[in-house]
TORBA-673348 format. One record per residue (C-alpha): residue number from 1; y, z, x. Coordinates in steps of 0.25 Angstrom, whole numbers. Each point is the difference from the previous one (the first is absolute). Layout:
REM TORBA-673348
(NUM,(Y,Z,X)),
...
//
This chain:
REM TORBA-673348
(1,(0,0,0)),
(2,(14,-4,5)),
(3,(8,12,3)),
(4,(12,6,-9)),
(5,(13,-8,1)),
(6,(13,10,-1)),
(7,(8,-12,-3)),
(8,(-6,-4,-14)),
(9,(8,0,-12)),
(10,(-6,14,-7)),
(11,(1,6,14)),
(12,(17,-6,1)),
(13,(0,6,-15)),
(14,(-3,13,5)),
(15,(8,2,11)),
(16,(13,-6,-10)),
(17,(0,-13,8)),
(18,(-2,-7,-13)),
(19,(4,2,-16)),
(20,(-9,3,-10)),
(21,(0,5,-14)),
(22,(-8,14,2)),
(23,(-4,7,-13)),
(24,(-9,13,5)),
(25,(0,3,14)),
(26,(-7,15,7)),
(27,(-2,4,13)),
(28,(-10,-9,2)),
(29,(1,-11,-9)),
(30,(12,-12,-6)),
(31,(-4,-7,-12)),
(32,(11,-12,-1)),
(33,(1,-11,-9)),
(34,(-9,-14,4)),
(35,(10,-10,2)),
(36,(-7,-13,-4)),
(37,(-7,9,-11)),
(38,(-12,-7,-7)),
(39,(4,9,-14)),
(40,(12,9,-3)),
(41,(-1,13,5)),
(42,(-8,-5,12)),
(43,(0,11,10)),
(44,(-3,0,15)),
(45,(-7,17,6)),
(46,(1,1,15)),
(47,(-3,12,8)),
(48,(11,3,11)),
(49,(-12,1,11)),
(50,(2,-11,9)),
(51,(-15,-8,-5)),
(52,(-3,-14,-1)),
(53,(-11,2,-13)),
(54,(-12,10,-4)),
(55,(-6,-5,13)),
(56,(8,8,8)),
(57,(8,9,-10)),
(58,(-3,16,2)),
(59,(-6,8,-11)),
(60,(12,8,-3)),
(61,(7,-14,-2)),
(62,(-10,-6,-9)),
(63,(1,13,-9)),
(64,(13,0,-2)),
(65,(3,-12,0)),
(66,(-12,-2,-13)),
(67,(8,12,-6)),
(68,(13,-7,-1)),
(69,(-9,-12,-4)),
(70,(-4,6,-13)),
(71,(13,7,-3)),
(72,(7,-13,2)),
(73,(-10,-7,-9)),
(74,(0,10,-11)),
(75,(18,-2,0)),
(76,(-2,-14,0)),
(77,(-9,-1,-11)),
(78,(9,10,-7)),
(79,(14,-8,4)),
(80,(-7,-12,-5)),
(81,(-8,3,-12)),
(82,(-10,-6,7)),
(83,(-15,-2,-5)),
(84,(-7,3,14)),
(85,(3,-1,14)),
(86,(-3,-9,12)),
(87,(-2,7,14)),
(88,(-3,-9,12)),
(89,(-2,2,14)),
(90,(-3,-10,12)),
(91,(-5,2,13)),
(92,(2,-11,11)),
(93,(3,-14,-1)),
(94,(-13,-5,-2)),
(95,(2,12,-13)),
(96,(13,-5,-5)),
(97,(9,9,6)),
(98,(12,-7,4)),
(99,(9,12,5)),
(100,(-8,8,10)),
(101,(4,16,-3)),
(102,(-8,4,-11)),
(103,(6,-1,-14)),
(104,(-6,1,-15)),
(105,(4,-11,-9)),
(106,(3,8,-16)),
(107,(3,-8,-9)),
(108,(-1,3,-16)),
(109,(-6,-11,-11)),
(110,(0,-3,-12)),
(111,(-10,-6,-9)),
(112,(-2,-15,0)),
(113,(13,-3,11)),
(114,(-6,-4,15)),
(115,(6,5,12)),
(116,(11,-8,5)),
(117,(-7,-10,12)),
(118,(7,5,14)),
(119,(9,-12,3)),
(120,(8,7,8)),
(121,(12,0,-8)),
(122,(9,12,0)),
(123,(4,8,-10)),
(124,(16,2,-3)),
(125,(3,12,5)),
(126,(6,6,-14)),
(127,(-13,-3,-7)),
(128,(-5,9,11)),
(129,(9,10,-1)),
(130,(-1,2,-17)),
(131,(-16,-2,4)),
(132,(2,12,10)),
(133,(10,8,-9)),
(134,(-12,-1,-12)),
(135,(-11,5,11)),
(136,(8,12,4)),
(137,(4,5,-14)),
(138,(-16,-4,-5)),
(139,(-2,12,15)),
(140,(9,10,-5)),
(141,(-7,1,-13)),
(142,(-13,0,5)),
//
């Protein structure tokens, strides 16, 4: 496995390099809005340990990061008066993982609709922002 690269974008997220939308953040983990999301509400969990996937993520990492998985998914189902949820993970390249520091994909759905395809396209950032704003009310209330 290739090693960690401090310079990816979760990594530049973390150290305030880059913008994001962060709804939930701890001491060891950010949960920001996706921002070429594949359904409204589409939410990004990474853990703040410096890891490139479960490959290589320590066991406290994959715990908390798990927790804030599920918190985040029952806010967003919540926020979105969503029928279920999607939660995805990938693991390498030849996995699908395109970013290479550990993230789970949450991603509330609704009977009947598809995800949107991932065309790379970004969101506006206001969409994102009233997206984020519904997330952390849905969290206070949980």
């Amino acid at each position: 496995m290739t090693a960690y690269d401090p310079a990816n974008v979760f990594a530049r997220i973390l150290r305030g390099e880059l913008p994001s939308q962060t709804v939930y953040e701890d001491a060891q983990t950010l949960a920001i809005m996706d921002i070429m999301p594949r359904a409204d509400g589409h939410v990004l969990v990474i853990p703040k340990a410096a890891c490139r996937n479960v490959l290589d993520a320590p066991a406290d990492a994959l715990q908390a990061v798990a927790l804030t998985t599920q918190k985040l998914a029952r806010a967003v189902t919540a926020a979105f008066d969503a029928d279920g949820v999607t939660i995805q993970q990938f693991n390498e390249a030849a996995g699908g993982q395109v970013v290479f520091h550990l993230h789970v994909h949450v991603m509330p759905r609704h009977d009947g609709l598809s995800l949107r395809p991932h065309t790379g396209a970004m969101e506006k950032p206001e969409v994102l922002a009233a997206n984020a704003e519904k997330i952390r009310t849905a969290l206070q209330a949980l």
